[in-house]
C-alpha atoms as a printed R data frame, in Angstrom:
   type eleno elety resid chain resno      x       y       z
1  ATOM     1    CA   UNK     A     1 48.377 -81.484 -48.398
2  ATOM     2    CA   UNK     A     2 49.190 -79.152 -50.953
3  ATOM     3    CA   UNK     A     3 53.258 -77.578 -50.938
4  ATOM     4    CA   UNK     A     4 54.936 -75.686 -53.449
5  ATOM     5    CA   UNK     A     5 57.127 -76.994 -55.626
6  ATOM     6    CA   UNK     A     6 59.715 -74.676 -55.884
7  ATOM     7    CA   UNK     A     7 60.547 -71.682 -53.836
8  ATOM     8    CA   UNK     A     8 59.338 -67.863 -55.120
9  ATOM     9    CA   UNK     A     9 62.257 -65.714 -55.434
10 ATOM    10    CA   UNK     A    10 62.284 -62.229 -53.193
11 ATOM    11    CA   UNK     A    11 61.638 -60.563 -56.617
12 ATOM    12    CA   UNK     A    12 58.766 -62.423 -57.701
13 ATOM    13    CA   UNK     A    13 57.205 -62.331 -54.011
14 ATOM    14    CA   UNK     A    14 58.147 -58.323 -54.124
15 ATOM    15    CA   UNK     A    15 56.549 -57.988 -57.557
16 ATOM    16    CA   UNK     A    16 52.915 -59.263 -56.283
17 ATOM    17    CA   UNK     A    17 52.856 -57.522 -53.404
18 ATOM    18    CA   UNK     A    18 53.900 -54.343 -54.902
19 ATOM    19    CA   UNK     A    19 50.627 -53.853 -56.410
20 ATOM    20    CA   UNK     A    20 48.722 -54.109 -53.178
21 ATOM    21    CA   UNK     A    21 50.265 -50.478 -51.179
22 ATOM    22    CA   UNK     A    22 49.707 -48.666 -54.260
23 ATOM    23    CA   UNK     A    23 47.443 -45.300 -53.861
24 ATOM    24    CA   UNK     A    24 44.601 -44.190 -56.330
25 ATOM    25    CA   UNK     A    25 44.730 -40.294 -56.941
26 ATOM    26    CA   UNK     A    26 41.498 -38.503 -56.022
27 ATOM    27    CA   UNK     A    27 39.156 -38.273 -59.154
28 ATOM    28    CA   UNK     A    28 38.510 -34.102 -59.628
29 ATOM    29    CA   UNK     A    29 36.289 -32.369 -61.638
30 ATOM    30    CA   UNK     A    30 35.792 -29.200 -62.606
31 ATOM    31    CA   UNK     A    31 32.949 -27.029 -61.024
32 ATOM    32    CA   UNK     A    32 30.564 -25.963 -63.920
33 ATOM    33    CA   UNK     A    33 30.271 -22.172 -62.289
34 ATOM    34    CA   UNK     A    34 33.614 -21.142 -61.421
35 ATOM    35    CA   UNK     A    35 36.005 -23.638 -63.323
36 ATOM    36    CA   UNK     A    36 38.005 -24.951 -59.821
37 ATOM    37    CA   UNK     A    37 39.016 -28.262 -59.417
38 ATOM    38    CA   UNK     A    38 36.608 -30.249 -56.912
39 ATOM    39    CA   UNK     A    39 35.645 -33.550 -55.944
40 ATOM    40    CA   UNK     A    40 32.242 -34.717 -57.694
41 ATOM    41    CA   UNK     A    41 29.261 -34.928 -56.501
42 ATOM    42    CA   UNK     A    42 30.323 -32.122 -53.640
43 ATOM    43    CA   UNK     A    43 29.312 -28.102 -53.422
44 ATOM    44    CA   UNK     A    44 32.230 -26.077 -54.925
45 ATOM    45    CA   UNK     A    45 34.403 -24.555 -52.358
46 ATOM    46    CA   UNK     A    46 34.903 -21.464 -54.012
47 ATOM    47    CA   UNK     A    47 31.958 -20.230 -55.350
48 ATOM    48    CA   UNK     A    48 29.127 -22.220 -52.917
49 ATOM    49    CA   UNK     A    49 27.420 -23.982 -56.160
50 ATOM    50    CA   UNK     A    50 26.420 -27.730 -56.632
51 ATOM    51    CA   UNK     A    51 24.745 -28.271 -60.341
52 ATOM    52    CA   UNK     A    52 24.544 -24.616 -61.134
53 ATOM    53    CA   UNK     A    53 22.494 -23.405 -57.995
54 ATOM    54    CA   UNK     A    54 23.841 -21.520 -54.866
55 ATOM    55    CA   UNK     A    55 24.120 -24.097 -52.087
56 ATOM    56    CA   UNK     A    56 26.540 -21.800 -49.810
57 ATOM    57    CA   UNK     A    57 26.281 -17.664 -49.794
58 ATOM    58    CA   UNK     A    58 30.184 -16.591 -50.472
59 ATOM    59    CA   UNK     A    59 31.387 -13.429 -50.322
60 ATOM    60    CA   UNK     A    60 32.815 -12.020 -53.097
C-alpha cells in the first residue's frame, strides 16, 4: 500500500490548491457596428447587430 513519505507542509498543500478556486475573466470582443464590448459569438446589445446585419430593431 502506497504512504507518503514525508508530510506536505500547509504551504505546499495551500499552494496546489490555490490554483483550483481561481476565476477566468469573460473573453469580450468588440462589436464590428457600434464598437461596445460584447461577448462573441452573441447579437450586440446596443445596436441589435450580429456579423454586420440587424438581428434586433433598436431605437435610436
Amino acid at each position: 500500500m502506497a504512504v507518503p513519505k514525508r508530510k506536505v507542509s500547509k504551504a505546499r498543500r495551500d499552494k496546489r490548491r490555490s490554483a483550483v478556486w481561481k476565476l477566468d475573466t469573460p473573453t469580450l470582443t468588440r462589436c464590428s457596428n457600434c464598437g461596445a464590448l460584447i461577448a462573441p459569438h452573441r447579437v450586440c446589445k446596443h445596436c441589435g447587430y450580429y456579423k454586420g446585419v440587424e438581428v434586433i430593431k433598436k431605437e435610436a
